[in-house]
C-alpha positions in Angstrom: 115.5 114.5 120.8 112.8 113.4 123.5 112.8 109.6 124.4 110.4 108.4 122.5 112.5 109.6 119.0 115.7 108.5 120.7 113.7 105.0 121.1 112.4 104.8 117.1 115.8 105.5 116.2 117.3 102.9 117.9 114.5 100.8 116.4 115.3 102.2 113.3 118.8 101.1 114.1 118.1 97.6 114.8 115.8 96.9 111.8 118.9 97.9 109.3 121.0 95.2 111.2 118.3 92.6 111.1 117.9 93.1 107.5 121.3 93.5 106.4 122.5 90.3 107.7 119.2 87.8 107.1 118.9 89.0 103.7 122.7 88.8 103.1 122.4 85.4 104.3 119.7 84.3 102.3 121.8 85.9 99.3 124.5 83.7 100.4 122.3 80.5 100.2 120.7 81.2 96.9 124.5 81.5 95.5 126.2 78.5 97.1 123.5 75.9 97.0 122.8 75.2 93.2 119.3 73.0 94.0 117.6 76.2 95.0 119.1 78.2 92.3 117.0 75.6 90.4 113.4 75.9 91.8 111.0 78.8 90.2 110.6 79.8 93.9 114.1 80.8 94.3 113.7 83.5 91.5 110.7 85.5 93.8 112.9 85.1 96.9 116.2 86.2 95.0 113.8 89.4 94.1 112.4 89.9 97.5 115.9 90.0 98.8 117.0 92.0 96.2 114.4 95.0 97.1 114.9 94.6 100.6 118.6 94.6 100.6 118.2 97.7 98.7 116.0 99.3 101.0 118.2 98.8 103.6 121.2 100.9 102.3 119.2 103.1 100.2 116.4 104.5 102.5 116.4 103.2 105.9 119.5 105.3 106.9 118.6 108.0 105.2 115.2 107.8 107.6 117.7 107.2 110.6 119.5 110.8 109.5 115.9 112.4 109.0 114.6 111.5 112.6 117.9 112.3 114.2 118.4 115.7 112.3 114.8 116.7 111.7 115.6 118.2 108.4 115.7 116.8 105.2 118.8 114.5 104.1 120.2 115.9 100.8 118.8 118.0 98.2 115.5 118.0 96.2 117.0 115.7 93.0 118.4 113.6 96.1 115.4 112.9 97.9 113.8 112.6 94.7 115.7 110.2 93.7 115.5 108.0 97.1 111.4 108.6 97.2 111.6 106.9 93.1 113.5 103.9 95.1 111.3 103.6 97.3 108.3 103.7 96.0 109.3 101.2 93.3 110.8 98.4 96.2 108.4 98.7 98.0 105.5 97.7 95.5 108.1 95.2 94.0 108.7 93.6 97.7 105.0 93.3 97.7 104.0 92.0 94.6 106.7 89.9 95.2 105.1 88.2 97.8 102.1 87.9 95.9 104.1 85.8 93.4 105.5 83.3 95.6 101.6 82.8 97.3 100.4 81.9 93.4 103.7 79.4 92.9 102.7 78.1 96.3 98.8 78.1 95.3 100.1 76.0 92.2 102.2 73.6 93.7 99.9 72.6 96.0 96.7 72.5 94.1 98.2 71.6 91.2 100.8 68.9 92.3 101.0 67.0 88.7 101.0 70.5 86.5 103.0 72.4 88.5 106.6 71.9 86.1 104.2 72.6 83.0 102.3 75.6 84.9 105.4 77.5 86.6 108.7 77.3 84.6 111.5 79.9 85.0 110.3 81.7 81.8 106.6 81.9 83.7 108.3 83.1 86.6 110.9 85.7 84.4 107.4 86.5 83.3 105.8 87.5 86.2 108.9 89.1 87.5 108.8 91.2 84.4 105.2 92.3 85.2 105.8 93.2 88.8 109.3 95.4 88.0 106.9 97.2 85.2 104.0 97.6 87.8 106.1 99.0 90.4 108.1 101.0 87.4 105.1 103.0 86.5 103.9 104.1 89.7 107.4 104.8 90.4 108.2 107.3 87.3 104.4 108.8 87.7 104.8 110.4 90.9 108.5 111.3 90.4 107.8 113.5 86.8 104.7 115.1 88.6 106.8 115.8 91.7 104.8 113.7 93.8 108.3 112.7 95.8 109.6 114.5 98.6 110.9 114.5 101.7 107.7 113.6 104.2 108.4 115.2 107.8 105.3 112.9 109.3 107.3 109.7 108.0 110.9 111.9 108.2 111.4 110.0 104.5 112.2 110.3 100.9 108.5 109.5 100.0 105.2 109.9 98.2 104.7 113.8 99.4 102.5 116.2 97.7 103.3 120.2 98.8 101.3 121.8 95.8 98.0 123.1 96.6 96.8 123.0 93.5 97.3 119.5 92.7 95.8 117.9 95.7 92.6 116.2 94.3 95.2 114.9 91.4 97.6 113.6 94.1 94.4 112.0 96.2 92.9 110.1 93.5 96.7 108.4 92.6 97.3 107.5 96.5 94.1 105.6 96.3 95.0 104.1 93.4 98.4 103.5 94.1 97.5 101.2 97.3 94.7 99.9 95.9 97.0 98.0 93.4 99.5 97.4 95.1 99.0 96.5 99.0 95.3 95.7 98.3 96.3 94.0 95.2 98.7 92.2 97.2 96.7 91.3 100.2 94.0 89.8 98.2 96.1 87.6 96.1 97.3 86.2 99.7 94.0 85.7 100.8 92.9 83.9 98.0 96.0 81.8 97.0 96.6 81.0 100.8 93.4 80.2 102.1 93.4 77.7 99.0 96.1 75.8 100.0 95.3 75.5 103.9 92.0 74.1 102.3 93.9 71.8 100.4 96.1 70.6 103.0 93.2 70.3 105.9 91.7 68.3 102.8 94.9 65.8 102.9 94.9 66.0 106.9 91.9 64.2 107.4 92.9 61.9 105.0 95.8 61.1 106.1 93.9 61.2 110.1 91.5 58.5 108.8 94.5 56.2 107.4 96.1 56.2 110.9 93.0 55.8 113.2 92.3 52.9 111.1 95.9 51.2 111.6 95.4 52.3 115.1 92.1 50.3 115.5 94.0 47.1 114.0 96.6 47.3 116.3 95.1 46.4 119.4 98.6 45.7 121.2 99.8 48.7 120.3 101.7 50.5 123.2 99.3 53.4 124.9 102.2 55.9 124.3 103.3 55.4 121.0 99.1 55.9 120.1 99.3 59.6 122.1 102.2 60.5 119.8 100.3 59.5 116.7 97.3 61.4 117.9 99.9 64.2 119.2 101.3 64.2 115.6 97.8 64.4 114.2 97.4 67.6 116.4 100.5 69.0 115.2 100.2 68.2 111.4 96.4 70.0 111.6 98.3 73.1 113.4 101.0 73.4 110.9 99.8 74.4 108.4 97.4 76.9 109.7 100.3 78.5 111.5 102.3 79.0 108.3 99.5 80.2 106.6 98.8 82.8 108.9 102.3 83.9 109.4 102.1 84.8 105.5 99.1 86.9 105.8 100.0 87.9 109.7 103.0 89.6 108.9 102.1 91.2 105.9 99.0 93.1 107.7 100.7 93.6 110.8 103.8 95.8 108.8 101.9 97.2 105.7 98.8 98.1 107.3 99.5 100.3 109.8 101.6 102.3 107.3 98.8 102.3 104.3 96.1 103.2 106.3 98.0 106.3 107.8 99.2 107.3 104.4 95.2 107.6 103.2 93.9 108.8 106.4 96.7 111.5 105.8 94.6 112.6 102.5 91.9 114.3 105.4 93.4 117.3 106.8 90.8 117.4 109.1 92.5 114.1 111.1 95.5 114.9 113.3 98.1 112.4 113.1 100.4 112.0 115.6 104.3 112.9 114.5 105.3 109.8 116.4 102.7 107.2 115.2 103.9 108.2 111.4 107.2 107.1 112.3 106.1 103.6 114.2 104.0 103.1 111.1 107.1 103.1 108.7 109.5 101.3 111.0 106.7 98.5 110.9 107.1 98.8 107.3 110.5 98.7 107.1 110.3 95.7 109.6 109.1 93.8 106.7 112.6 93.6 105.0 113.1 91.8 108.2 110.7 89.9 108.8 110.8 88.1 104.8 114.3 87.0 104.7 112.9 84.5 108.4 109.3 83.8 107.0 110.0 82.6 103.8 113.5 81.4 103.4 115.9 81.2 106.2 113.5 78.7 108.4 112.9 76.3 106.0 114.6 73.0 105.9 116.7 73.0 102.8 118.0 77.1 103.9 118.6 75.7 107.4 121.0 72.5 105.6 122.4 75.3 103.3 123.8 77.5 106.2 124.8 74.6 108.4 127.2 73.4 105.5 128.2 76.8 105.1 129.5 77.0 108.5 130.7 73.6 108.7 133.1 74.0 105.7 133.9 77.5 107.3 134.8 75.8 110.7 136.5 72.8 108.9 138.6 75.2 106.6 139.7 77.0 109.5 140.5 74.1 111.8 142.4 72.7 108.8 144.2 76.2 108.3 145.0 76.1 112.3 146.3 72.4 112.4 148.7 73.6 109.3 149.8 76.5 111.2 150.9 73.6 113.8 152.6 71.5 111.7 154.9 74.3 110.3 155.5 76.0 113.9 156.4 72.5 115.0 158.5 72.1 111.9 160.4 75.9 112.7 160.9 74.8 115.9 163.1 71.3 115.4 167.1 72.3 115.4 169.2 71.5 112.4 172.1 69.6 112.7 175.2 71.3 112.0 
């Protein structure tokens, strides 16, 4: 191995941790806290996880063996079988996403409908849609062997080694992304650029309200006015920075990987053996990334694992101070 596979596989490494434990977490929240077992939302993050935790034990070390070894891990029915998986979590993970940016797109632009629009049979609903979208693609490619072990990505993936097929296999590949990461991306674009619209909308509103108490108060301090202008600032920036995180992240570790996969269907383009690897470690990075950008750094996950490691700490301070009191107990002589 030179240094820069002994580098991706430590990366490799490093993104199983990362996603082993934040989506364990966030599996751990979902379960103990009842009020987010209770909000639609919860169902499209309790999927997300669900994918991603799966495509952490299921395919990313099996990547990790396939880098190290250079060979293929496991038979043909094998790596069929792990390709099927991952072409189906994958799609799921990102239609998944795609999900939560319309329940947001609702809540926020329809404030007063929302309970009506998005109940948990609407969102068993779309759930249902995405696992039979990702499904088909899924069981298409595996019955016409279109999954294989890929040395460019060293994965169980979407792999075409038949001559004689190629145009068939180049028209699905475009298909294939075109619904599912371009499906994806556009629903993002359109559901999230909505709601920073909305909320810039309630902003200025919300600006005008507090220049005008700020014009009545003439004795008002000269500091506490900077930190209601400072707040404006911050309230303006907010937003925009969640909205782009959404989008940001989801470009910045699909992308790379999509648009290597279709540049891949021109034999005439070299692609570098090392790049195909950096592009799927930034989309395995994903699994990641999701379990930080929409659950674990929100307000009522943050409570959620604070009590859980408060009753933790309090249950083992408690189980300490007993072990005291019965040591101290053992330790005072009997009278004879």
């Amino acid at each position: 191995m030179d240094t820069a596979e002994v580098i991706l596989s430590v990366l490799v490494v490093v993104i199983i941790i990362v996603s082993l434990l934040s989506n364990v977490l966030v599996l751990i929240c979902f379960l103990y806290n009842p009020e987010i077992r209770k909000q639609v939302p919860g169902l499209f993050n309790l999927n997300l996880t669900f994918c991603n935790l799966l495509l952490t034990v299921s395919n990313m070390p099996l990547t990790l063996v396939g880098l190290v070894s250079k060979a293929q891990p496991g038979g043909d029915g094998f790596c069929q079988i792990v390709g099927f998986l991952e072409t189906f979590l994958s799609t799921n993970s990102m239609l998944s996403m795609a999900a939560l940016s319309i329940d947001r797109w609702i809540a926020v632009v329809f404030p007063l409908r929302y309970h009506s629009k998005m109940r948990h049979k609407d969102a068993a609903f779309v759930l249902g849609y995405t696992w039979a979208h990702s499904m088909s693609f899924s069981t298409v490619a595996t019955c016409l062997s279109w999954v294989g072990y890929h040395r460019l990505y060293a994965s169980c993936t979407l792999s075409n080694s038949r001559a004689s097929s190629r145009t068939q296999f180049v028209i699905f590949t475009v298909f294939f992304h075109s619904f599912t990461f371009l499906l994806s991306f556009i629903v993002l674009c359109v559901t999230y650029l909505k709601v920073l619209k909305v909320a810039r909308f309630h902003c200025k509103r919300i600006d005008v309200i507090t220049m005008q108490t700020l014009v009545l108060l003439v004795d008002i301090h000269p500091s506490v006015r900077q930190r209601c202008l400072e707040e404006q600032k911050r309230r303006r920036q907010r937003a925009t920075r969640k909205i782009s995180t959404f989008i940001g992240t989801f470009m910045l570790c699909f992308a790379p990987y999509v648009i290597t996969r279709i540049v891949e269907l021109f034999p005439a383009v070299p692609i570098n053996s090392h790049w195909g690897i950096v592009s799927k470690c930034l989309a395995y990075s994903k699994a990641a990334c999701d379990p930080f950008v929409y659950s674990l750094l929100r307000h009522q996950y943050k409570k959620t694992c604070a009590d859980i490691i408060n009753r933790l700490l309090k249950r083992s301070s408690l189980n300490a101070s007993g072990r005291g009191v019965e040591n101290q107990g053992n330790s005072i002589p009997t009278a004879e």
